[in-house]
C-alpha positions as CSV (number, residue, x, y, z in Angstrom):
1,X,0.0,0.0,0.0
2,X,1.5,3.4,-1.1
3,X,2.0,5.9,1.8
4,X,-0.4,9.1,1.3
5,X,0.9,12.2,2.1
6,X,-1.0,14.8,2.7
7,X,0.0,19.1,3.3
8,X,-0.5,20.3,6.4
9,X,-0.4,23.9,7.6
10,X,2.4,24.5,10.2
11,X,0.5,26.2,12.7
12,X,2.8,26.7,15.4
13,X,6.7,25.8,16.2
14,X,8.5,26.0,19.8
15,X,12.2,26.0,20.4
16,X,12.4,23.2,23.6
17,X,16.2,23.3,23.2
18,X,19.1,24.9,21.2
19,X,18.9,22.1,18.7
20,X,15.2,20.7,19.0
21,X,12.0,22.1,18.0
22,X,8.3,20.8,18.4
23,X,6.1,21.5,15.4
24,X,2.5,21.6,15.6
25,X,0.6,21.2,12.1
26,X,-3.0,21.7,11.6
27,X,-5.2,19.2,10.8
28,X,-8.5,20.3,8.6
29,X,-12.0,18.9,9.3
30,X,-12.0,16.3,6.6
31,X,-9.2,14.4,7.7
32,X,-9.5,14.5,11.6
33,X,-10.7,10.8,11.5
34,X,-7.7,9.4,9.3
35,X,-5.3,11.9,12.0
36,X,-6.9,9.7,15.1
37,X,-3.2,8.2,16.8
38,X,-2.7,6.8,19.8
39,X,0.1,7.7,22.3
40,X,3.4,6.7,21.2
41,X,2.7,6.7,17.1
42,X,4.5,8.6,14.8
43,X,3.8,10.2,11.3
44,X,6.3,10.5,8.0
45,X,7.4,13.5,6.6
46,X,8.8,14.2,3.4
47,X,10.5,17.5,1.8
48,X,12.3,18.1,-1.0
49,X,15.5,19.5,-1.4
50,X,16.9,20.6,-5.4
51,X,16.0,17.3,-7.1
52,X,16.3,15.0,-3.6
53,X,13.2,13.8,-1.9
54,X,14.0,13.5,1.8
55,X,11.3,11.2,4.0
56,X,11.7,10.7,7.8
57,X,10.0,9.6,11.0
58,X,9.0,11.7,13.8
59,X,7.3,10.7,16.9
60,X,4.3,12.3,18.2
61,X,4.8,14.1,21.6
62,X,1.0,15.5,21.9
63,X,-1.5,13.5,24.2
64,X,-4.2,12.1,21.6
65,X,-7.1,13.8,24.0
66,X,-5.3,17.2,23.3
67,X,-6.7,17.9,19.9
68,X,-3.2,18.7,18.2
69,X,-1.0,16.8,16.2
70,X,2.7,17.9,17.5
71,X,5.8,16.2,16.5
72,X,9.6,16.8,17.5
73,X,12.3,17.5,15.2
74,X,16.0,17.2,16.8
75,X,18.9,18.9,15.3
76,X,21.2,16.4,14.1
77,X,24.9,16.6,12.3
78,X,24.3,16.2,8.7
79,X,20.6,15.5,8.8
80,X,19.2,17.3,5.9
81,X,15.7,17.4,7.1
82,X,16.5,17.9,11.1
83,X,18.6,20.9,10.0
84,X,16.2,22.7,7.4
85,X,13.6,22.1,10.3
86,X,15.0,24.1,13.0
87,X,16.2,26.6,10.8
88,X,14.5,27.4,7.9
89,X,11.1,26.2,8.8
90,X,8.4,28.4,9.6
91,X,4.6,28.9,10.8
92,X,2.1,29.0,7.7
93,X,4.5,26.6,5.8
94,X,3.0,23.0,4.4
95,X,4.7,20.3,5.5
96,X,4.0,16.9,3.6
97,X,2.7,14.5,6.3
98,X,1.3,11.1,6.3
99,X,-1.6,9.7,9.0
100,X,-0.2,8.1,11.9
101,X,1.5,5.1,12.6
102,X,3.3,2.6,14.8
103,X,3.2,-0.1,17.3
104,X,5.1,1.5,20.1
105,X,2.1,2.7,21.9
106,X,-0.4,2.8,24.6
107,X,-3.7,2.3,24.9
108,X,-5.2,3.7,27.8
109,X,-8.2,2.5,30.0
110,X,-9.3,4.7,33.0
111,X,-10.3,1.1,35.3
112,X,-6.9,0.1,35.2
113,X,-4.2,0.4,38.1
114,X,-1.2,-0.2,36.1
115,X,2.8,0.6,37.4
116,X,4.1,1.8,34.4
117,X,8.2,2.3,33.6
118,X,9.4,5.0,31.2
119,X,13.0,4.7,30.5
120,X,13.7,7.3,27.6
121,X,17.6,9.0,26.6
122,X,17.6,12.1,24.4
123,X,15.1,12.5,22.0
124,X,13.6,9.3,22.8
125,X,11.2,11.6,24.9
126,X,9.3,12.3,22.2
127,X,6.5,9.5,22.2
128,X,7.1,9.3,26.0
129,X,5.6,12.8,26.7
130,X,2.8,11.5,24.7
131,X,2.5,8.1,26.8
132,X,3.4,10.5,29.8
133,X,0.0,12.3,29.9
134,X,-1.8,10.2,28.5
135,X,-1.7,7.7,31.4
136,X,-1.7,11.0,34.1
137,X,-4.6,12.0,32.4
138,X,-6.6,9.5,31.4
139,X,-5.6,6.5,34.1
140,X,-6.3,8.2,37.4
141,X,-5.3,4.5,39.5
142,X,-1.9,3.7,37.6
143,X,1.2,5.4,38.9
144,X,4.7,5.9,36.5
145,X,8.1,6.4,36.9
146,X,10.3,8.4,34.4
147,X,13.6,7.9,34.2
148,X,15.1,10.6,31.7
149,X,18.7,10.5,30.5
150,X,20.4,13.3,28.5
151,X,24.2,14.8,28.8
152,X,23.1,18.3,30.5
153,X,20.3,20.3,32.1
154,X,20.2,22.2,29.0
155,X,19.4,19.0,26.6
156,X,16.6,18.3,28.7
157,X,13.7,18.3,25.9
158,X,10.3,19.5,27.1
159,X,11.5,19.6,30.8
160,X,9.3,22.6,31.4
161,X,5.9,20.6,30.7
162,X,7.3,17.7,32.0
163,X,8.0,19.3,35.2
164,X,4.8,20.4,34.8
165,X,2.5,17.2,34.9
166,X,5.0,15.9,37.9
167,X,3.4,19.3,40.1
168,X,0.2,18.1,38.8
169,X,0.4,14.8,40.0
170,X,2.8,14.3,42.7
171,X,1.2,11.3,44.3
172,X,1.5,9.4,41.0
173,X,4.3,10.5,38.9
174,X,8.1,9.8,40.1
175,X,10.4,12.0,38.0
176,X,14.1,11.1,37.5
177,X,16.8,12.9,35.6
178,X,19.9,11.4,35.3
179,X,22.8,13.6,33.5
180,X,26.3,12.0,32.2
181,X,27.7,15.3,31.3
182,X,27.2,16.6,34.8
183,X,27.8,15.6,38.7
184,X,24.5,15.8,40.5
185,X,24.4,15.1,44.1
186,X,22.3,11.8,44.3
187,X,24.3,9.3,42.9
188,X,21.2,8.2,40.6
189,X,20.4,11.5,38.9
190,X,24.8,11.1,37.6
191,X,25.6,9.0,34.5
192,X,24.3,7.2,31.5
193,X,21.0,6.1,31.6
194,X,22.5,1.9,31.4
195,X,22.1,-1.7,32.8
196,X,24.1,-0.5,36.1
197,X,21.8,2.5,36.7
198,X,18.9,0.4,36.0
199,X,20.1,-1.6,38.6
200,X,20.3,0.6,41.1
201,X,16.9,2.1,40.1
202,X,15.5,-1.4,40.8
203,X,17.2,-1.8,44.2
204,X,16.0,1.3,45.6
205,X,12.8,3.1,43.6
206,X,11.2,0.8,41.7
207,X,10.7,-2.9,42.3
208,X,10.4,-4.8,39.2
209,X,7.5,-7.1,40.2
210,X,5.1,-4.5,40.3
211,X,5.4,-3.6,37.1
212,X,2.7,-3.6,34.7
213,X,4.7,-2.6,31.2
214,X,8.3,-0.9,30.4
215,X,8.9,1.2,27.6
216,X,12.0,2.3,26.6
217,X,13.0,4.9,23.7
218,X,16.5,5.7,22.5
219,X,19.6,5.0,21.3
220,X,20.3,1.3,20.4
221,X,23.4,0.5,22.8
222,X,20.8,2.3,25.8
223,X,18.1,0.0,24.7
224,X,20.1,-3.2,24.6
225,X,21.0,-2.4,27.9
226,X,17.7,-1.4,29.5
227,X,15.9,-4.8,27.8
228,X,18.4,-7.0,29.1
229,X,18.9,-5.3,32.5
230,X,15.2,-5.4,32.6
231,X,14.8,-9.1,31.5
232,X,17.3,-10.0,34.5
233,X,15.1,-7.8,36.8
234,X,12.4,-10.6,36.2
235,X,10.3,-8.6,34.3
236,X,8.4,-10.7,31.4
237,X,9.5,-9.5,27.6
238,X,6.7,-8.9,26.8
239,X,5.9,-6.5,29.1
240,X,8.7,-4.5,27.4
241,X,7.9,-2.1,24.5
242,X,10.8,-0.7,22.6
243,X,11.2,2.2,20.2
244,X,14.7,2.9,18.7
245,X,15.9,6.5,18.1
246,X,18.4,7.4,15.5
247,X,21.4,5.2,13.7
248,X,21.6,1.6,14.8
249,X,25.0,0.6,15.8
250,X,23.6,-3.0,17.5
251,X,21.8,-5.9,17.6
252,X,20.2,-5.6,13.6
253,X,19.6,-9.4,13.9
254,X,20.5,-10.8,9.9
255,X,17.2,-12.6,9.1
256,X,16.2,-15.4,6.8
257,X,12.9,-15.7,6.1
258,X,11.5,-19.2,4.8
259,X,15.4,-20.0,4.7
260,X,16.7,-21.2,1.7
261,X,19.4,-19.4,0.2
262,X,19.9,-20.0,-3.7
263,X,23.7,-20.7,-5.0
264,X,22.7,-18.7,-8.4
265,X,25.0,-15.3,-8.8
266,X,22.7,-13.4,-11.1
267,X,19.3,-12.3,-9.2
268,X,15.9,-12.6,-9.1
269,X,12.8,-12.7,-10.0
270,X,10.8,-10.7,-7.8
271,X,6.9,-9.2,-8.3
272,X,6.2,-6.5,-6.1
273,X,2.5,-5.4,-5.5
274,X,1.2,-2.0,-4.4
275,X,-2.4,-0.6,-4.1
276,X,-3.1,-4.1,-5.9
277,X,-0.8,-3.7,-9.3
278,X,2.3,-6.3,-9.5
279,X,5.0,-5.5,-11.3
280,X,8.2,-7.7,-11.8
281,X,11.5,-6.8,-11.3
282,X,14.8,-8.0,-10.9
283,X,17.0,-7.8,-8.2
284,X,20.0,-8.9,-7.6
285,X,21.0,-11.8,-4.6
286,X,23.9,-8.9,-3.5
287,X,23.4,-5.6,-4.1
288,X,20.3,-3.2,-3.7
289,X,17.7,-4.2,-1.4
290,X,14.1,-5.0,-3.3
291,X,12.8,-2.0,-1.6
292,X,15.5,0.4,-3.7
293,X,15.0,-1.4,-6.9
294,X,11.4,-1.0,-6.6
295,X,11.7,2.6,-6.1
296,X,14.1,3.0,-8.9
297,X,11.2,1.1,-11.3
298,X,8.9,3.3,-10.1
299,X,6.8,1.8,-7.4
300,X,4.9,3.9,-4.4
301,X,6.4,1.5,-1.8
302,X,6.0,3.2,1.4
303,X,9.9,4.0,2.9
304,X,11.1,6.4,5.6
305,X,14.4,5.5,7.2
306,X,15.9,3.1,5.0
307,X,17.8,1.3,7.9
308,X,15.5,-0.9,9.3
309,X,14.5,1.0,12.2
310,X,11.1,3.0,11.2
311,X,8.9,-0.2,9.9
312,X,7.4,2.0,7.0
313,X,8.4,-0.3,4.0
314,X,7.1,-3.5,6.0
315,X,6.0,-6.5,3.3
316,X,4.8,-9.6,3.6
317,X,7.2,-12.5,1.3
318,X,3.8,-14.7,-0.1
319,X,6.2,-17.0,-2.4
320,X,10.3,-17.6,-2.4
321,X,12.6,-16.7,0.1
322,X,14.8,-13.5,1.3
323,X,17.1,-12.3,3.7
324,X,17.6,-9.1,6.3
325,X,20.7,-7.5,6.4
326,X,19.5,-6.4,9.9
327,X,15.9,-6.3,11.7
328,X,15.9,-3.6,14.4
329,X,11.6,-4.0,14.9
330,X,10.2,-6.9,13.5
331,X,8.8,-8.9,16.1
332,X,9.8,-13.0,15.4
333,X,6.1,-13.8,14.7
334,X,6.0,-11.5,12.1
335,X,9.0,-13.1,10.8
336,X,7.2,-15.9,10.6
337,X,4.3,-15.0,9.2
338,X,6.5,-13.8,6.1
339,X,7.1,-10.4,6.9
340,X,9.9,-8.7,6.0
341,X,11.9,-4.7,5.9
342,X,12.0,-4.4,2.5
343,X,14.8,-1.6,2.5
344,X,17.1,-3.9,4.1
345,X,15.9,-7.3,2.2
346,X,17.5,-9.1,-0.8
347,X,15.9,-12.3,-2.8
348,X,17.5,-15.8,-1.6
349,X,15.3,-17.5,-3.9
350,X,15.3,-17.6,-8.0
351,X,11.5,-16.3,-7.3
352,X,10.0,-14.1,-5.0
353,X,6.6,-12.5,-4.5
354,X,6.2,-9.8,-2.0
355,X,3.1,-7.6,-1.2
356,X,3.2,-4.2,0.5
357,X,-0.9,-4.1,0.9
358,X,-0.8,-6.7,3.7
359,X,0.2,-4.5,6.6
């Protein structure tokens, strides 16, 4: 299924640090139903630049309940996008945005009494503010716990309304900031947010038995850590919801899917349906993944990332077999069930048949 993009006003933007803004886009009438998220989604963006059309993932930080559709765009060192964004643009501009997406999320439910853990580094905030009040909001029996990491006070992304739900709701929300780029005088508010720190947060703030879900958004060595610290805590996996921010440098598990590799040098067959036409290509066993020769042919395959973090171009294989280079969010029964990262997948088989309009 092609992605749909659709120009939204820019109705309002707010520096929350020297390098991040939050950008809030207006959402008419007639598409207020297809703009429904939940907390912890995200939305595409796209932009061009001279002939180059850039595409990227941004996390939603608003509380669905709050009417506005607010994303955050940090500034990063030879991001194209990230930079124009903070610099260049402005309120009143269109800004090419598709309806919201994503499995990191939460679903709220005002009888439950859940003990919720937020573990979120840097921009990983993003979808946590939006989990954040959501639950504070909308869940008045569950308590949470934040634990925040960034490198100084002044990196601290939406501290201000952060600060601001923990006034609200002292008897419910724990609030910890823990800074590696400066000393603080509590031992757990100093250092990375890691598996040691984790520790000590489960030895003397949160016990790990109460829990009711973990989620944990950043980089990929902090969420390797987290999971597995967690894990070890005795907390179930899947009571633990991950959401990786930025490059991975970890863990991009090479996948085979229906194993089967084929000894042939040349390539493949491979049909590729979107919005129900099938084309074929061919793609090579080494090389370009199926998702960039599709693209190159022509095909509206949905893409964001292109490094198997974002879940955009997910497929599902229906005949032949492929492989991963690396899986950062498919879960293993979705592997299973055929489904595959198209940007990072190459044929295996002399045949392959892949569909993007099984999502």
């Amino acid at each position: 299924m092609a992605q749909h993009f659709y120009p939204l006003v820019v109705s309002n933007i707010r520096r929350e640090t020297a390098d991040c803004v939050s950008i809030a886009m207006r959402v008419p009438s007639e598409l207020r139903e297809q703009f429904l998220f939940v907390a912890g989604q995200y939305v595409n963006v796209r932009s061009r630049f001279g002939d180059q059309e850039i595409r990227r993932s941004y996390s939603i930080c608003s509380a669905p309940a709050s009417g506005e559709l607010r994303i955050a765009v940090k500034r990063v060192d030879g991001g194209q996008f990230s930079q124009w964004a903070n610099s260049l643009l402005r309120e009143g501009d269109l800004l090419d945005t598709t309806p919201p997406d994503g499995r990191f999320r939460y679903v709220p439910n005002a009888s439950h009494a859940r003990r919720v853990l937020l573990l979120a580094a840097g921009s990983g905030i993003t979808p946590m503010l939006s989990i954040l009040t959501t639950l504070l909001e909308t869940e008045p029996l569950s308590q949470v716990t934040l634990i925040y990491g960034n490198r100084r006070v002044r990196d601290i992304v939406f501290k201000e309304s952060i600060e601001d739900l923990r006034d609200r709701f002292l008897t419910r929300f724990q609030l910890i900031h823990t800074l590696s780029g400066e000393v603080q005088e509590s031992p757990l508010a100093s250092g990375r947010l890691n598996a040691e720190k984790l520790r000590d947060v489960f030895s003397s703030v949160v016990d790990p038995a109460l829990l009711s879900d973990v989620y944990v958004c950043g980089p990929s060595e902090m969420i390797n850590e987290c999971v597995d610290a967690t894990i070890a805590a005795g907390v179930a996996p899947p009571l633990i919801h991950k959401e990786l921010f930025g490059a991975p440098r970890a863990r991009g598990e090479s996948v085979a899917v229906q194993s089967a590799a084929s000894n042939a040098e040349e390539g493949a067959k491979v049909t590729v349906t979107a919005d129900g036409i099938a084309r074929q290509l061919h793609v090579g066993f080494r090389g370009e993944s199926i998702l960039e020769v599709a693209l190159a042919a022509g095909i509206d395959a949905p893409f964001a990332c292109k490094a198997g973090v974002c879940c955009t171009c997910r497929a599902q294989v229906t005949e032949g077999t492929v492989r991963m280079d690396a899986n950062f969010t498919l879960e293993q029964d979705e592997i299973d069930r055929g489904f595959v990262l198209s940007c990072q997948a190459h044929p295996t088989s002399p045949t392959v048949a892949l569909s993007f309009d099984t999502r």
